[in-house]
C-alpha positions in Angstrom: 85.9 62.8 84.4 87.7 64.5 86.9 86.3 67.5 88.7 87.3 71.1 87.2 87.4 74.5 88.4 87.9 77.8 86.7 90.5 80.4 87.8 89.7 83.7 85.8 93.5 85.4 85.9 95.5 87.8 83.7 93.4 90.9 85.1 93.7 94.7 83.9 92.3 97.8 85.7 91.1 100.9 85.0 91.6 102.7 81.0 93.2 99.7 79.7 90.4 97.4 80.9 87.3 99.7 79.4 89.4 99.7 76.3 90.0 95.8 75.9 86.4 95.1 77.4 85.0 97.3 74.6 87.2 95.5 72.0 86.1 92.3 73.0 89.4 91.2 74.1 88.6 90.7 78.0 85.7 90.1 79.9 84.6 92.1 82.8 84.1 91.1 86.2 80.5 91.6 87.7 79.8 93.0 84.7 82.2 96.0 86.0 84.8 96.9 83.2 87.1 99.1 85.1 88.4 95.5 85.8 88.6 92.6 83.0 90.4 89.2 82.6 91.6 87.3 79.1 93.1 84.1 80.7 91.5 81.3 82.9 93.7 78.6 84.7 91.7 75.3 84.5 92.2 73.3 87.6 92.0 69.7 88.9 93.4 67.8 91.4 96.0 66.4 89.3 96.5 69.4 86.4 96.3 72.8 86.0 96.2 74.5 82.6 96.0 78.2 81.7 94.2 79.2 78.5 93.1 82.4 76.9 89.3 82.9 76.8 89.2 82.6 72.8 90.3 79.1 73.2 87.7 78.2 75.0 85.5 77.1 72.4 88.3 74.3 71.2 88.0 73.0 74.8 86.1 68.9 74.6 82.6 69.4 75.5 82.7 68.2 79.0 84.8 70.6 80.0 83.7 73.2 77.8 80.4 73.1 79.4 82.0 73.7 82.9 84.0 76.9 82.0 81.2 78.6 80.2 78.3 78.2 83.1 81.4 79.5 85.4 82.1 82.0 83.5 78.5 83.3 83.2 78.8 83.2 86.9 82.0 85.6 87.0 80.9 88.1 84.8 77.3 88.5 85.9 76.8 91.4 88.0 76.1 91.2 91.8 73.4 92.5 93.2 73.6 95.6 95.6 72.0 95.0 99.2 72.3 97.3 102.5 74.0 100.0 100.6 76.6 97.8 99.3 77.3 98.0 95.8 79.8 94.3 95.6 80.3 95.6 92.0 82.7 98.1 93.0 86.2 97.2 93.9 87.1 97.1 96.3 84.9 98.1 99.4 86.5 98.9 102.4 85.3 96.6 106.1 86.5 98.6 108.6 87.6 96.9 111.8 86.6 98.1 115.4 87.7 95.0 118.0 85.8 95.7 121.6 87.6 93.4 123.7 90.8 93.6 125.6 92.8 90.7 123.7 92.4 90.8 120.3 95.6 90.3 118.2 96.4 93.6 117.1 94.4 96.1 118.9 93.0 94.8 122.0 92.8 97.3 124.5 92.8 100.1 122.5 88.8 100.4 121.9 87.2 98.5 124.6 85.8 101.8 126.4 82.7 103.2 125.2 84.2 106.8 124.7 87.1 105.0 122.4 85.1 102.7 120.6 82.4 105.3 119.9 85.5 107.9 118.3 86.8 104.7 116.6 83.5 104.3 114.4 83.3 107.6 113.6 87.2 107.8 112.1 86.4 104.5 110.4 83.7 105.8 108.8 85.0 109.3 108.2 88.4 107.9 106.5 86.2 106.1 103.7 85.2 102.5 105.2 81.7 101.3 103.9 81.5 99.0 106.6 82.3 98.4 109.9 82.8 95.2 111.5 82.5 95.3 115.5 83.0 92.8 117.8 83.1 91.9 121.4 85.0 88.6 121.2 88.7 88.1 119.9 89.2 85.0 117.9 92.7 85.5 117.6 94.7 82.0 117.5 95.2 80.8 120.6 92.4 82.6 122.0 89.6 81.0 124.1 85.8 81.6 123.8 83.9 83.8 126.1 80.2 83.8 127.1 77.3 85.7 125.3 77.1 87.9 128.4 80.7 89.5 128.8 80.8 89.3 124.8 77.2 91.4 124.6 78.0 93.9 127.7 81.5 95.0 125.5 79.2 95.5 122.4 75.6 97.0 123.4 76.5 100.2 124.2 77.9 101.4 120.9 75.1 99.2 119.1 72.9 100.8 120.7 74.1 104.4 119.1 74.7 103.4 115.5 73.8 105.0 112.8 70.8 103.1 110.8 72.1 104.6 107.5 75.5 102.9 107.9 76.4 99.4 107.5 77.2 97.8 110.3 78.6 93.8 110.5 78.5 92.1 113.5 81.3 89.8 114.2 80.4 86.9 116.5 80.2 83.5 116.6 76.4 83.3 119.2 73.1 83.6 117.9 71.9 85.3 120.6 74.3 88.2 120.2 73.2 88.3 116.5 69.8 88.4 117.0 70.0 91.1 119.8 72.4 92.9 117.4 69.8 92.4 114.2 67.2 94.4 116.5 69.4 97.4 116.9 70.4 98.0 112.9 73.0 95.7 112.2 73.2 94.9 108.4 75.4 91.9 108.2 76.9 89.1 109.8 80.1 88.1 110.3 80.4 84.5 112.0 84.1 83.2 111.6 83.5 79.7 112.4 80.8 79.9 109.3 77.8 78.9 111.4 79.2 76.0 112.6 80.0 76.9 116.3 76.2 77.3 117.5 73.7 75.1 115.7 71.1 78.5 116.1 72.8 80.9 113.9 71.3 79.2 111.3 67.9 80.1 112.4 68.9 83.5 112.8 70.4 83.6 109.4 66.7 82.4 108.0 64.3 84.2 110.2 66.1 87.9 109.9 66.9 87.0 106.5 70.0 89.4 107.1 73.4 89.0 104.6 76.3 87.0 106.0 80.0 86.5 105.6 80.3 82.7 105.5 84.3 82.0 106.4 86.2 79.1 106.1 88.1 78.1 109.3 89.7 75.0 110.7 88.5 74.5 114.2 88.0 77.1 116.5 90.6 79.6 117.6 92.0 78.0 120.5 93.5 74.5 118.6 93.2 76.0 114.5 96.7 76.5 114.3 98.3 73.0 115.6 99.5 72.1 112.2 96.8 72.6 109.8 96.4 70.1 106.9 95.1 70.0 103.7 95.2 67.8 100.8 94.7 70.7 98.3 94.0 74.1 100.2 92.9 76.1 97.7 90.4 73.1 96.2 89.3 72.1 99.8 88.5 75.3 100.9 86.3 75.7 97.3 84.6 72.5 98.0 84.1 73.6 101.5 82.0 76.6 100.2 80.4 74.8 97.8 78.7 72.1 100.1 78.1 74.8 103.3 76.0 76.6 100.5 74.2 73.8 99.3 73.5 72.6 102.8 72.1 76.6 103.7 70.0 75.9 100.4 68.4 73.2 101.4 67.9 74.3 105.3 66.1 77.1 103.3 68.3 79.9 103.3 67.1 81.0 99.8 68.7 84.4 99.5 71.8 84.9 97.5 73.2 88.3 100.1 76.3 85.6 101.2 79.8 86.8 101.1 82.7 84.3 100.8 85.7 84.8 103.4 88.6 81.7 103.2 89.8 82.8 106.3 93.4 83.7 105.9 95.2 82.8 109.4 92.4 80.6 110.6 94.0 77.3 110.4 96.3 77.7 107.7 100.2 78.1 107.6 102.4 80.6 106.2 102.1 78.2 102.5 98.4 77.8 102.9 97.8 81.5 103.3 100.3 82.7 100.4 98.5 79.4 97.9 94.7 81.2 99.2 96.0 85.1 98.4 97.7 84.2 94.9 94.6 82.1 93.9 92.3 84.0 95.4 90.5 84.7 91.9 89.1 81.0 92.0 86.7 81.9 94.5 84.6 83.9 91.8 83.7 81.3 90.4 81.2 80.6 92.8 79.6 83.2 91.8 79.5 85.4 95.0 81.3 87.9 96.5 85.0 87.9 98.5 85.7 88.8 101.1 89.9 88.8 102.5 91.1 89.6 106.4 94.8 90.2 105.4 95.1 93.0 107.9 98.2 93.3 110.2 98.4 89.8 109.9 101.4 86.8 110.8 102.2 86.1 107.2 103.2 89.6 106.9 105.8 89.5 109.7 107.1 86.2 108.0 107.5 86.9 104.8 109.7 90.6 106.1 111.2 88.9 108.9 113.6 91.9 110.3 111.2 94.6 108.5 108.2 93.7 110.6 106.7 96.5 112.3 103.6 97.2 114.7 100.9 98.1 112.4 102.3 96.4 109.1 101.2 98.9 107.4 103.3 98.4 104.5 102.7 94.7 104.2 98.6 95.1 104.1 98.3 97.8 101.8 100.7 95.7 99.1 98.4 92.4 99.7 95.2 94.8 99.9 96.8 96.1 96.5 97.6 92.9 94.7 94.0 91.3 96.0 92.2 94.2 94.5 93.7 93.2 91.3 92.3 90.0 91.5 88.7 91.0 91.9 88.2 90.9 95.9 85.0 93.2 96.1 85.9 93.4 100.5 89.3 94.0 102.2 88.8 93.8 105.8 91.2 96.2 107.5 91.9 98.0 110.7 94.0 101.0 108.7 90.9 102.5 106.3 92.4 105.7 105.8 96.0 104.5 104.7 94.4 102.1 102.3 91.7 104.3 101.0 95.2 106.4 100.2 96.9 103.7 98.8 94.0 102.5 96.2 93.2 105.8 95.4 96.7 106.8 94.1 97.0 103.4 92.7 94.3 103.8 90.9 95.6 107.3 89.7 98.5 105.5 88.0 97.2 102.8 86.3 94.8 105.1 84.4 
């Protein structure tokens, strides 16, 4: 039999979700029914089929079997660690990028004074996490050593607040481990612990929640015409082994966020195939995570409309994602999409 996946899709938000959820006509996500879903799209690598979920009893047993234990995952509530509750949607990862090259805002925080009032806006416009780093991993970009990357980041580590969540974007287990023993709750490795073997070992002694990404080699070479067979399915069955492999290395605990990594080896097709789909991922049964800030596929989809900050293009991806369950948008403009949800949110009530 071929192998299957489940796409929950068809999602509703806010009155009109409690009210089908309460009628039995949806099904919440995370247990959560501010947002439901009443369709799945069943997936192969050769079909895809969309069904309402009161036809999924007349599914053949085989497959039968597979939707309902994914389904169980979807709806299942997550559990809440550091702070975090991954039920709500979304939460807001704020971005703070230490380093003077970073795609979009190097330069701008990489003094200590900066950086420092940086956190505190972040934090103050409504971000429940803050994501600093000390090395860009832009495309094109090349790697630098734990030293510089550490002397950018101690400094403002070294003042954080214990009560606030702090992620810690690198790719070194040295700078993680360092950045565990000053308060930092999570960790954000975008070469998903592949780029030093020790991260692992980090990730198991500290015991400390990660964002496990998928990328396609590292930054300097990932965009030189990036290939899949199926991206969506690939990038799935990428997750699926890393976390059986983390299982079985003895990373028991279940605090793992998902991340495909939009931009990081993936074209303008791949990324828009990820974002539309993105719903897939929950099947896994653990949180998502989506980078779309500021990013290249906004400038080509608006071509002459690009601007700076793409504001406009984030908050309508932020926006659509939201709809599809993502419990973490990663963005550098919290305030202007704190605005955006909130009034969205507003209107669809």
């Amino acid at each position: 039999m071929p192998r299957y996946y489940t796409r929950v899709c068809n999602f509703y938000y806010g009155s009109k979700s409690k009210s089908l959820v309460k009628k039995k006509k949806s099904l919440p996500l995370n247990g959560n029914n501010e947002i439901s879903f009443d369709m799945i799209e069943i997936i192969s690598r050769k079909s895809q089929r969309k069904i309402s979920i009161n036809q999924i009893d007349y599914l053949p047993n085989g497959i039968k079997k597979i939707i309902k234990k994914d389904i169980n995952l979807i709806v299942k509530k997550k559990r809440i660690f550091k702070n975090l509750d991954l039920n709500r949607i979304p939460n807001i990862m704020g971005i703070l990028n230490i380093t003077p090259d970073s795609f979009s805002d190097g330069g701008k925080f990489n003094k200590n004074n900066l950086a420092k009032k940086q956190l505190k806006h972040l934090f103050n416009s409504g971000a429940n996490i803050v994501d600093i780093g000390g090395e860009s991993t832009r495309p094109g970009s090349k790697a630098v050593s734990a030293k510089i990357e550490w002397k950018r980041i101690k400094n403002i580590l070294k003042k954080i607040d214990k009560k606030k969540v702090i992620s810690l974007d690198t790719r070194k287990s040295e700078i993680m481990e360092k950045g565990i023993n000053l308060g930092v709750k999570l960790i954000n490795d975008v070469s998903g612990l592949n780029y030093d073997k020790n991260s692992i070992n980090i990730i198991k002694k500290y015991k400390i929640p990660f964002v496990l990404q998928h990328s396609l080699g590292n930054p300097n070479i990932m965009q030189n015409n990036p290939k899949y067979k199926n991206v969506l399915l690939d990038i799935y069955d990428y997750f699926e082994e890393k976390i059986n492999f983390l299982r079985k290395v003895g990373i028991n605990h279940y605090n793992i966020i998902l991340d495909p990594g939009i931009g990081f080896g993936k074209n303008l097709k791949h990324n828009m195939t990820i974002i539309k789909n993105i719903s897939i991922y929950h099947s896994l049964g653990l949180p998502i995570l989506l980078g779309i800030s500021r990013k290249r596929f906004i400038k080509e989809l608006s071509n002459k409309n690009d601007s700076d900050l793409r504001i406009g293009g984030t908050i309508s991806s932020s926006i659509f994602a939201l709809m599809q369950g993502v419990q973490i948008l990663r963005v550098h403009d919290v305030n202007e999409i704190n605005q955006s949800i909130k009034v969205f949110k507003e209107l669809i009530q």
